[in-house]
C-alpha positions, 0 to 999 in steps of 0.5 A, a space after each residue: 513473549 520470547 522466553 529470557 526476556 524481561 522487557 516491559 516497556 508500554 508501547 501503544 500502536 495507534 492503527 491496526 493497518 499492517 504497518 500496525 499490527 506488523 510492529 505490534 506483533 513483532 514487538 509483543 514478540 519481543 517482549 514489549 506490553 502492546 496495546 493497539 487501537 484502531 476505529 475501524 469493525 475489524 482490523 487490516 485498514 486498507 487491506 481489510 474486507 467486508 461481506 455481502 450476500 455471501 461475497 467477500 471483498 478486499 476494501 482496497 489492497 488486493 494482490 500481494 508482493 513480499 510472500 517469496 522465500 526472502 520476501 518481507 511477509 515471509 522474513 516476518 511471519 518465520 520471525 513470528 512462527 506463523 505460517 505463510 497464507 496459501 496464495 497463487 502467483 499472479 500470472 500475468 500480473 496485469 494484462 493492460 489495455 489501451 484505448 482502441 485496443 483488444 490485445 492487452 499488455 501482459 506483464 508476465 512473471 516469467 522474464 523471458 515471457 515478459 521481455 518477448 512481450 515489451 519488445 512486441 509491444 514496444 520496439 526499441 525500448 529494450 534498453 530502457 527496460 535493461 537500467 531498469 532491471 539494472 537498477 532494481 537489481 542493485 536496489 533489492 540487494 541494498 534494501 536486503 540488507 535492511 538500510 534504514 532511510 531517510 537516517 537520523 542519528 549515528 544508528 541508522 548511518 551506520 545501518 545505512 552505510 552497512 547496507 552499501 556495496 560496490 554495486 550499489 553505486 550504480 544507483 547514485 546517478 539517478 538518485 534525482 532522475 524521474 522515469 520521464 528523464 530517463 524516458 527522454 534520454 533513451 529518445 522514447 518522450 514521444 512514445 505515446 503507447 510506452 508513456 501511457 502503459 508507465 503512467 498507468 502502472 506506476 499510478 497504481 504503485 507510485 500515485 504519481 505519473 512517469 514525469 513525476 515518479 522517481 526512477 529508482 522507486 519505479 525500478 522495483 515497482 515496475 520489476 518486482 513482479 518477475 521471478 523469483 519475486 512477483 505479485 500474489 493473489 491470497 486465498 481467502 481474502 487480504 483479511 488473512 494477512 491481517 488475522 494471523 497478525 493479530 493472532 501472533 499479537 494475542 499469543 505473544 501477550 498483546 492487545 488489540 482493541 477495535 472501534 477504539 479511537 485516539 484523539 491525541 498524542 500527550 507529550 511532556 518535554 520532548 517525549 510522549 507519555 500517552 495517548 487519549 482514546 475514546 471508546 465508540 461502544 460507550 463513549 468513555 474517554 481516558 489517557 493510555 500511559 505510553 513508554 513507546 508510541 507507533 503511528 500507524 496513521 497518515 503523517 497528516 493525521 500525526 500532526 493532528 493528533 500531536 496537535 500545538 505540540 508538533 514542532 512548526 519545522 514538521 508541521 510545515 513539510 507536512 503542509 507543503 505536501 501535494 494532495 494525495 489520491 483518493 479512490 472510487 471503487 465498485 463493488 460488484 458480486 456476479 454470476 460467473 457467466 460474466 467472466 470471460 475464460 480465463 480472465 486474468 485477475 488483475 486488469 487494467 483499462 484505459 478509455 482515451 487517451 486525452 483523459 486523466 488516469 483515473 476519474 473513470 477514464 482509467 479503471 485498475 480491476 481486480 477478479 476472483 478466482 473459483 474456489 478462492 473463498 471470495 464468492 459462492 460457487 459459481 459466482 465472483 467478485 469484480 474490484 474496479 477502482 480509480 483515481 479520484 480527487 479528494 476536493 470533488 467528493 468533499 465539497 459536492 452539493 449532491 454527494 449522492 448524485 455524484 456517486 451513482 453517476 460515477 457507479 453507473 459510469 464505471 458499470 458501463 465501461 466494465 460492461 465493454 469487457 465482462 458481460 454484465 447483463 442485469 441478470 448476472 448482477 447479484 449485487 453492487 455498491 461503491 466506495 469514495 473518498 468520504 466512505 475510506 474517510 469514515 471507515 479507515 480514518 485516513 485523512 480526507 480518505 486519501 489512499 496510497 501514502 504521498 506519491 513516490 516523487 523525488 522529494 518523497 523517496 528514499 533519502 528524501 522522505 518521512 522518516 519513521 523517526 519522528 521529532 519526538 525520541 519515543 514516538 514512531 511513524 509507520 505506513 505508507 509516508 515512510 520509506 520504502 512507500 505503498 502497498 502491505 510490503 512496503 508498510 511491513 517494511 516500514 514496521 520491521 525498521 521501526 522494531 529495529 529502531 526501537 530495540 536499538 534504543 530500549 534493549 
């Protein structure tokens, strides 16, 4: 507890994601009682790692944006006095390949580097790239100073108004404006090559397509992997980004209470009062007293655990949402015999160019390094994971042969690049939705948060306020979207929230 204060208000955090344990760990900080729950073995959600015969490997998250001086995880780790986890930049972040093709696209840190290489690969498209280094520009200036969007009362107006500047404006033209748009108007809708690598890409970052993608969310994703900020590859695993969390919690007084399920939000009028959690070693159920509540849970899941009490008006938007991604991953352990030299550690691949972003057809690929933690000596990890739809895993007849058809399929299109002779493979297992479904409770296992269109971004999204005065949404629904950056983001505006209201 920060010495001088008195603060003690209870506050229950449903989910120990980082969204979770970010808000848990800098309330605790600031004096608040927190307890937190999650279902899951061991905290992080999405972010979080199992072991295998001696391989470590990242559940689904495996690199890293926000670490750079001025970036979120550093801004809230020095806020919490816990130091920044040893990582490596990412460099290039992803070296994309396209069918037919044996060159890749890499998406280098350094921004001259990057430039020469999008101008080789992709002639005429320099000004399209320059808005977009424009835009992202004015956009990470503007989120700097700490906006709170989508705003709901005369607080967050005020912090959102506070946030603006003169250059900000140039954003206001394309606040409806999707990459496709812009695309089009630059005269590059036709640019096959240009659209895949976008579509590519901003699927992994937006869960959408650059049709559908808002021009403003793809110019930082898009961006944000140059100098001075960039991606990073954590030594030891993503587990790291969790476990100094939860121990600034601890310090601070708080607790966190693993394989521990919450079955419902109580209210009384229009605030929360608790919680019912149910403990999966006993079976024992009870209703936790709250003053404050965090969700860190889908907005789908929100309304599931607020059950007749969500307000119909809420309930509706979150109906009329379009369906979320799931995910397909393989899990692989190998010698490092079948690594090529100096493989880059995050590939992307795609295998026609009449086939879906995902399905297999497309495989995002993250590879351990030697001496990162993640494997034996001598050996590594492969992460292939892709875009799959919820419905298929939820209704198959044959769940079980589906899932070794798409592991067979995925091992033998990761077989073109890495040498994956039976020999080399010391272990292999795969995810679906249905396994991210029972192990990080997410609805339908769906991964991602809600796809960065226009309707879902920004101004236009979920707010981390909810109906309820009391109650708060973390994640990836809300604003600024995906990734351990963006719920960290989430997390530290919903602290500011709630000081504003209970100091």
């Amino acid at each position: 507890m920060v010495a001088g204060q008195s603060k003690k208000e209870r506050v229950v955090v449903i989910g120990g994601g980082i969204g979770g344990l970010t808000a848990a760990a800098l309330l605790a900080h600031r004096g608040y009682e927190v307890t937190t729950f999650d279902q899951a073995i061991v905290p992080g959600g999405c972010a979080s790692t199992f072991q295998r015969r001696g391989f470590t490997f990242d559940v689904g998250a495996t690199q890293v944006a926000g670490l750079e001086p001025g970036g979120i995880h550093h801004e809230i780790f020095a806020e919490l006095g816990i130091p920044s986890p040893a990582a490596t930049h990412c460099d290039p972040a992803c070296a994309v390949y396209l069918p037919g093709e044996s060159e890749p696209i890499s998406v280098w840190r350094d921004r001259q580097a990057w430039q020469a290489e999008r101008q080789r690969q992709f002639p005429g498209s320099e000004p399209f790239w320059q808005l977009l280094n424009t835009l992202f520009q004015a956009s990470w200036r503007f989120q700097g100073r700490e906006p709170v969007l989508p705003p709901r009362n005369a607080w967050d107006v005020w912090q959102l108004v506070s946030a603006v500047r003169p250059d900000t404006l140039v954003t206001a033209p394309f606040t409806f404006s999707t990459v496709g748009q812009l695309l089009k108007a630059f005269g590059l809708g036709s640019d096959r090559r240009l659209k895949t690598f976008l579509d590519m890409q901003l699927k992994l970052y937006s869960q959408v397509s650059a049709d559908e993608t808002a021009l403003l969310y793809a110019a930082t994703a898009l961006s944000v992997s140059q100098a001075p900020q960039g991606l990073f590859h954590l030594e030891g695993s993503m587990q790291v980004l969790s476990d100094r969390l939860v121990a600034a919690l601890e310090r601070d007084g708080g607790k966190l209470l693993m394989r521990h399920t919450v079955e419902q939000i109580h209210t009384e009028g229009n605030q929360v009062t608790g919680v019912t959690v149910r403990s999966q070693k006993t079976g024992a159920t009870w209703t936790e007293p709250a003053d404050i509540v965090v969700g860190n849970v889908t907005v789908q899941s929100l309304v599931k655990l607020l059950g007749d009490r969500a307000p119909q008006g809420y309930r509706q938007r979150v109906q009329k949402l379009e369906d979320s991604s799931g995910a397909f991953v393989v899990y692989m352990g190998v010698d490092q015999a079948a690594i090529p030299a100096d493989c880059p550690p995050h590939l992307q691949f795609l295998y026609d160019y009449d086939g879906p972003i995902g399905e297999n057809n497309s495989l995002f690929v993250s590879v351990s390094r030697p001496g990162d933690g993640r494997a034996p000596a001598g050996q590594a990890t492969i992460i292939a994971s892709s875009f799959t739809d919820l419905a298929k895993w939820h209704q198959a007849e044959d769940y079980a042969a589906l899932k070794q058809h798409y592991t067979e399929t995925a091992i033998a299109r990761l077989g073109q690049f890495f040498d994956l002779r039976p020999e080399h493979v010391v272990h292999v297992e795969a995810g679906t939705p249905r396994t991210f479904e029972r192990f990080t409770a997410r609805d339908r296992g769906a991964v991602g948060g809600l796809g960065m269109r226009v309707s879902t971004f920004g101004p236009f999204g979920f707010a981390n306020r909810t109906p309820f005065p009391n109650l708060w949404l973390v994640g990836d629904c809300t604003h600024p979207g995906e990734g351990t950056a963006g719920v960290s983001y989430s997390a530290q505006t919903a602290v500011r929230q709630i000081e504003a209201r209970f100091r």
